[in-house]
ZAMARGU-4260 file (C-alpha; in steps of 0.2 Angstrom, whole numbers, plus 5000, padded with zeros to 4 digits):
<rodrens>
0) 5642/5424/5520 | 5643/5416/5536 | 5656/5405/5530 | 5667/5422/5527 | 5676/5433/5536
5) 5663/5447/5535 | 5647/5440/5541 | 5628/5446/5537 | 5623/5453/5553 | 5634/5467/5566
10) 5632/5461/5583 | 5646/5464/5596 | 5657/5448/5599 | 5649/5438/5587 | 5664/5437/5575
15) 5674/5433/5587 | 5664/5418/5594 | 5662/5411/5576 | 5681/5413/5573 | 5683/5402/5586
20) 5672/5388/5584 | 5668/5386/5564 | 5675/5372/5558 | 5678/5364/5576 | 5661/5362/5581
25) 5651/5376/5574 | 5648/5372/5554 | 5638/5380/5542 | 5627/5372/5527 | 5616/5374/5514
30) 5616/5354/5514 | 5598/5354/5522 | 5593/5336/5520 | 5607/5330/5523 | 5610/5340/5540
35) 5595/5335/5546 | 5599/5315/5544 | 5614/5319/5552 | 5605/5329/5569 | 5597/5321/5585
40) 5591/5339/5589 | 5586/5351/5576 | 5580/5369/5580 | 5566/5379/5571 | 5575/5396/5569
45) 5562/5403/5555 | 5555/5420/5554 | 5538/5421/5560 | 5531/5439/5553 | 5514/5447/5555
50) 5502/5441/5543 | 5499/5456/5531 | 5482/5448/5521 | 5468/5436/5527 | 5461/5432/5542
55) 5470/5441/5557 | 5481/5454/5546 | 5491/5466/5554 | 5489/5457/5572 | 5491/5437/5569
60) 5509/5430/5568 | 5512/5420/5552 | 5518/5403/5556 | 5521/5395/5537 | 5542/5396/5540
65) 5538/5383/5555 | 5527/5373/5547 | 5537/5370/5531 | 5551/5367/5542 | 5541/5355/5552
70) 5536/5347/5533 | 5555/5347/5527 | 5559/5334/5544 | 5548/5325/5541 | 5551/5320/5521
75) 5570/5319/5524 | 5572/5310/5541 | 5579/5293/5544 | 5578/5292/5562 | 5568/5298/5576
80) 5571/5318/5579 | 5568/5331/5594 | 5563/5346/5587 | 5564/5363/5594 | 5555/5378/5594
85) 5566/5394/5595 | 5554/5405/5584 | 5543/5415/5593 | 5527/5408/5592 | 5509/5408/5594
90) 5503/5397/5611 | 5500/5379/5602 | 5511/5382/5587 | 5519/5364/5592 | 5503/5356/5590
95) 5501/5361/5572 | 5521/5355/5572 | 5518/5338/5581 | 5503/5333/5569 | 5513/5339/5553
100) 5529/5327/5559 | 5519/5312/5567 | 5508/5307/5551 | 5526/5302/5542 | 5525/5286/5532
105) 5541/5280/5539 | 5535/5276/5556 | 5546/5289/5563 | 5542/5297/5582 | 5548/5315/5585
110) 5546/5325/5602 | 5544/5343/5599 | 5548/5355/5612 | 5548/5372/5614 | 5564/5384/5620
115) 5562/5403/5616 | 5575/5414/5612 | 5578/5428/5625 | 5594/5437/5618 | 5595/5453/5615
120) 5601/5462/5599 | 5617/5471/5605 | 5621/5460/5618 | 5614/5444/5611 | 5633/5433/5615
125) 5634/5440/5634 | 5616/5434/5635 | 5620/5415/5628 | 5635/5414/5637 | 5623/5422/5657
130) 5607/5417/5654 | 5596/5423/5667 | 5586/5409/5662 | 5583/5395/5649 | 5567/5390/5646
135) 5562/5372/5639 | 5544/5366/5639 | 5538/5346/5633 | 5524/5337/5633 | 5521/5331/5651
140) 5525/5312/5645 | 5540/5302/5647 | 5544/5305/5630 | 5541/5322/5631 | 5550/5326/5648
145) 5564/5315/5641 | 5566/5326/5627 | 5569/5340/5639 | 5581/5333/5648 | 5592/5330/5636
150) 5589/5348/5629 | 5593/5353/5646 | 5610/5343/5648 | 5616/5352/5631 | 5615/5368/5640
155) 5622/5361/5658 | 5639/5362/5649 | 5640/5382/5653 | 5622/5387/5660 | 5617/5383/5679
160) 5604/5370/5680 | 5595/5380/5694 | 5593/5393/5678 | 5586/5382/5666 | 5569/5380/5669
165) 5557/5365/5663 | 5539/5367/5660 | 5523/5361/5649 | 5524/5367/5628 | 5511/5381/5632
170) 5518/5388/5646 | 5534/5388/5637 | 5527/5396/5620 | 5517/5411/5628 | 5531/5414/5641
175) 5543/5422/5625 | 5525/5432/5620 | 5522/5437/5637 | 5540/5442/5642 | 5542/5455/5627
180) 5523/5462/5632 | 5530/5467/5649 | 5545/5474/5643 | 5537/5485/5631 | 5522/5490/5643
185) 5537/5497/5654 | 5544/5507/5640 | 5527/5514/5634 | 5521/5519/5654 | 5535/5527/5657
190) 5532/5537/5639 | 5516/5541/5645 | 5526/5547/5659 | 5536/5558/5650 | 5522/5567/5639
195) 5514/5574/5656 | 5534/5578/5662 | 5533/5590/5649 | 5516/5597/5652 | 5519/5600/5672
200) 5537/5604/5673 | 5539/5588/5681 | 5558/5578/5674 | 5555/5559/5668 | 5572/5555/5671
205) 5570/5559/5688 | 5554/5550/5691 | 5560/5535/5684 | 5574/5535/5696 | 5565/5539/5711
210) 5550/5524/5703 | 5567/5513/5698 | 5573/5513/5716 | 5559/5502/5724 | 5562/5485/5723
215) 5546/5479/5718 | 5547/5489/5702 | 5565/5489/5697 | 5574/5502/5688 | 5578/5491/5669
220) 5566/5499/5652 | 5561/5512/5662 | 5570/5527/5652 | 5558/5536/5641 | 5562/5536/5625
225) 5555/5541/5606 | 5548/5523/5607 | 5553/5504/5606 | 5556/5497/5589 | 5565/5481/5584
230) 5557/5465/5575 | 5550/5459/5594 | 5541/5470/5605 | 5526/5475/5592 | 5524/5458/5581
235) 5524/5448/5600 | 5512/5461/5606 | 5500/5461/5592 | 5500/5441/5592 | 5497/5442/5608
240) 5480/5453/5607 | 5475/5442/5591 | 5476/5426/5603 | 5465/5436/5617 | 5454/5440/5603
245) 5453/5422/5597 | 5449/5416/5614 | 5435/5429/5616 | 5445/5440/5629 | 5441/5458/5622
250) 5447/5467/5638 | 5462/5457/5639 | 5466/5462/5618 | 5462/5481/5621 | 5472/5481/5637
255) 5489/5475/5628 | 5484/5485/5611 | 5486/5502/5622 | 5506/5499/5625 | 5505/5498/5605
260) 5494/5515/5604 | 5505/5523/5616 | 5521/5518/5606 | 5513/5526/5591 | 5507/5542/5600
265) 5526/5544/5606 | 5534/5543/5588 | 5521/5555/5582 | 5522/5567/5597 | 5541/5567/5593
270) 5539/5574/5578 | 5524/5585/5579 | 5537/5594/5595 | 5550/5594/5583 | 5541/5605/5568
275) 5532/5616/5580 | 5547/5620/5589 | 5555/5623/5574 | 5541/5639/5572 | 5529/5624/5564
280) 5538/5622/5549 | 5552/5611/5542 | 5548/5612/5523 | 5565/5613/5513 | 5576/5614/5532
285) 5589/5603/5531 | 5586/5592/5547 | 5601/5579/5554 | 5595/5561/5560 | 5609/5555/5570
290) 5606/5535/5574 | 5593/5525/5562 | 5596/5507/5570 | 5581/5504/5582 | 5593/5503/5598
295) 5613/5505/5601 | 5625/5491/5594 | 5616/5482/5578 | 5613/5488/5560 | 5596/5483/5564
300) 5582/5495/5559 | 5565/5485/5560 | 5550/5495/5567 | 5565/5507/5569 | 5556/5524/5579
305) 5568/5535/5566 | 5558/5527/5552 | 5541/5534/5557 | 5551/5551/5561 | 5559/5553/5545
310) 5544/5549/5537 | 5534/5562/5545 | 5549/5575/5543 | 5549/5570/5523 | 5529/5576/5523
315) 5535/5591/5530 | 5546/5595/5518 | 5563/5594/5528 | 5581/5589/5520 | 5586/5572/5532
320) 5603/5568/5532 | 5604/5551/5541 | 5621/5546/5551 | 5621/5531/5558 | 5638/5522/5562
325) 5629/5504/5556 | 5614/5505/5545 | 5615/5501/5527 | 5606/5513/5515 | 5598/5501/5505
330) 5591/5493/5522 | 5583/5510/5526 | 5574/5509/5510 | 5567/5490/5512 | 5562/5491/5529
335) 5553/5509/5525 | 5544/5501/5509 | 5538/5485/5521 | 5534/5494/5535 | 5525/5512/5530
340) 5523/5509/5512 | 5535/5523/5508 | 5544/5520/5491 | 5552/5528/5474 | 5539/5524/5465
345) 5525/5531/5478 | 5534/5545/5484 | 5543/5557/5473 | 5556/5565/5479 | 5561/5551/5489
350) 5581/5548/5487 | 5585/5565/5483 | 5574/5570/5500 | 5584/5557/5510 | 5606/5561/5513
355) 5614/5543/5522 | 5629/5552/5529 | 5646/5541/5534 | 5649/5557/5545 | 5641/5566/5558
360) 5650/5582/5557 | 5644/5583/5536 | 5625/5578/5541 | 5626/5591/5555 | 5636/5604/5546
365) 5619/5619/5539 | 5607/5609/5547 | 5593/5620/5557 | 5591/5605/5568 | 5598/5589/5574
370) 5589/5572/5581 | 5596/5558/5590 | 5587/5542/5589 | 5597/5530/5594 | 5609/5529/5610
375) 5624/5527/5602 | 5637/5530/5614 | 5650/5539/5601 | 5634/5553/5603 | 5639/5558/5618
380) 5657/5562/5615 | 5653/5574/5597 | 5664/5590/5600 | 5648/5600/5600 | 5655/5617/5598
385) 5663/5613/5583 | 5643/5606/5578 | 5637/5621/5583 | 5646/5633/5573 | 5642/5624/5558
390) 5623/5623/5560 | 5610/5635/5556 | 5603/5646/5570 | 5594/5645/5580 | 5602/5628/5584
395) 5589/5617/5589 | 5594/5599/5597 | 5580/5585/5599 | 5586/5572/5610 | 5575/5558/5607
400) 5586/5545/5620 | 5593/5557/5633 | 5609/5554/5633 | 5616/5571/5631 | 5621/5584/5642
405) 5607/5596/5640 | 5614/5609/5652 | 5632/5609/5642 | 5621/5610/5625 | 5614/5624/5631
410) 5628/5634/5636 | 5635/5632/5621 | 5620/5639/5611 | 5609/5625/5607 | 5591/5625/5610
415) 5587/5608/5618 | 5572/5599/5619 | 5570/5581/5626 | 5559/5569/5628 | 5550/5570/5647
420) 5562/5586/5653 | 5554/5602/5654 | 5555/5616/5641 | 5566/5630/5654 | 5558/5643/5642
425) 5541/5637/5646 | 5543/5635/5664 | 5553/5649/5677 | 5552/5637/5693 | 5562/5624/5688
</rodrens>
């Protein structure tokens, strides 16, 4: 597929960068021995998924893909390799990969080094071609520092030195886990945020503009949302309380398991508002899911938050018709199977329970109510009138990213609610 014109993954830009560069200096292969005889530097670019049996389950990354990987070198190599991290892994992961490479028969020496990824879905090629930082962490040997330098002269070509950043293997590995925890602990505080904005009156977007606005705190992930989702933020986290839990550090595990809980407690709160708004019922209502994709700009619907909504919606008896402008149907189905267990076979009822919609206008049109999941910016521009007058009333809206213009909704007839704004039936001093 990737030697195609119609690649395996949606990710803005990419097809124009491989255009550009396969063939030239950009090839792919299925040649694997013989790509790695060929390589000086070869990248670890495996999957590294929570372990779902044995011993840390449902916390502990699984680290197999590296190590088979780390096996594969070793067998096949000629010459002496550096070999690079770019999974996500557990702190000392490298070490496990340095011992499976160095007891070769062939007398072979490899450095290993570790360089996380920090692109981001939906803006993955501006973020490899501005960096904010490279990170690159070796053994703190002459062999091992070496290595990283001439990692680091690869990425000279188009990166600033002052932003590529050297330091030891550990520092390197848990850097990647530690940099997603934060990120999520913003988005799951300021969730916690918006629950008690819509207890007190108080307007989450507001607070997190007036929080955003000082310095030290910074205004980036803190819009409150129906929850992160994605195939980083909760594996990273949950590896990272398993290794607290390892080394003994109980507080540490419970402390980073709360931004977990809390990402749980918004999904659920989402859809608990949702039916009771709708006069606690949704059995046989038909409800409209508008975004599937965990976030704007990728097909991509891991841990997606409108996975756990439509899941509780279908408990309740509701009609979801799904429109997202990206997601593939039979992805919806794997990722719910994996993830919550939900299948055809467990769950009848299933496919005829779920409509995928390749407009938004049919998903909408009889639809008591209407839930935007992901921030698609095409959401913003729907003629909503025209929305309006085809649903059922009352109307409701569930904004679940706040992007719409709740005022304008309103005016037109909708019943909004949003996640951290105020109910105005609830509260007459707004």
């Amino acid at each position: 597929a990737w030697n195609s014109d119609n690649l395996p993954i949606y990710e803005p830009g990419l097809p124009e960068v491989v255009q550009e560069c396969r063939g030239r200096n950009l090839f792919f292969s299925t040649d694997i021995d013989a790509e790695i005889n060929k390589a000086d530097i070869i990248f670890i670019s495996v999957n590294t998924p929570t372990k779902t049996q044995g011993i840390g389950a449902g916390r502990a990354a699984n680290i197999k893909n590296c190590e088979l990987c780390a096996r594969k070198i070793a067998e096949v190599s000629t010459s002496d390799k550096i070999v690079v991290e770019k999974s996500t892994v557990p702190v000392r992961t490298a070490e496990a990969v340095s011992r499976v490479l160095k007891v070769n028969e062939k007398g072979l020496k490899f450095q290993v080094l570790s360089n996380p990824e920090f692109l981001a879905e939906g803006t993955a090629i501006d973020d490899l071609m501005k960096p904010d930082r490279v990170l690159i962490g070796g053994q703190q040997n002459p062999e091992g520092i070496a290595a990283a330098e001439k990692l680091a002269s690869v990425y000279a070509n188009w990166v600033d030195p002052e932003n590529i950043l050297t330091t030891n293997l550990w520092s390197s590995e848990l850097s990647k886990l530690v940099a997603n925890a934060f990120l999520a602990q913003r988005v799951s505080s300021i969730n916690s945020i918006s629950a008690l904005c819509e207890a007190t009156g108080a307007d989450v977007s507001e607070i997190s503009r007036a929080v955003g606005k000082d310095d030290r705190i910074g205004s980036r992930f803190l819009q409150a949302s129906v929850g992160f989702g994605g195939s980083c933020f909760q594996k990273d986290i949950l590896n990272l309380v398993y290794l607290c839990e390892t080394y003994g550090l109980d507080e540490c595990a419970a402390y980073w398991n709360q931004v977990i809980l809390m990402n749980n407690y918004q999904k659920k709160r989402f859809s608990e508002k949702m039916v009771g708004k709708m006069f606690n019922t949704a059995t046989g209502k038909k409800v409209a899911i508008l975004g599937y994709a965990f976030k704007k700009d990728t097909g991509d619907v891991r841990e997606t938050p409108s996975m756990f909504v439509v899941r509780d919606l279908l408990q309740e008896g509701a009609k979801i018709h799904v429109f997202d402008p990206q997601v593939k149907r039979e992805d919806m189905w794997i990722e719910m199977d994996y993830t919550c267990g939900v299948n055809a076979s467990n769950t009848p009822g299933l496919e005829e329970g779920v409509t995928t919609c390749t407009d938004p206008y049919e998903a909408c049109a009889g639809a008591h109510a209407m839930a935007v999941l992901t921030e698609w910016d095409e959401f913003k521009s729907y003629d909503y009138e025209k929305i309006y007058a085809s649903m059922s009333k009352p109307a409701f809206i569930f904004d679940g990213r706040n992007i719409l213009d709740h005022d304008a909704l309103r005016k037109i007839g909708f019943e909004v609610h949003a996640i951290g704004h105020p109910d105005p039936n609830e509260f007459d001093d707004l």
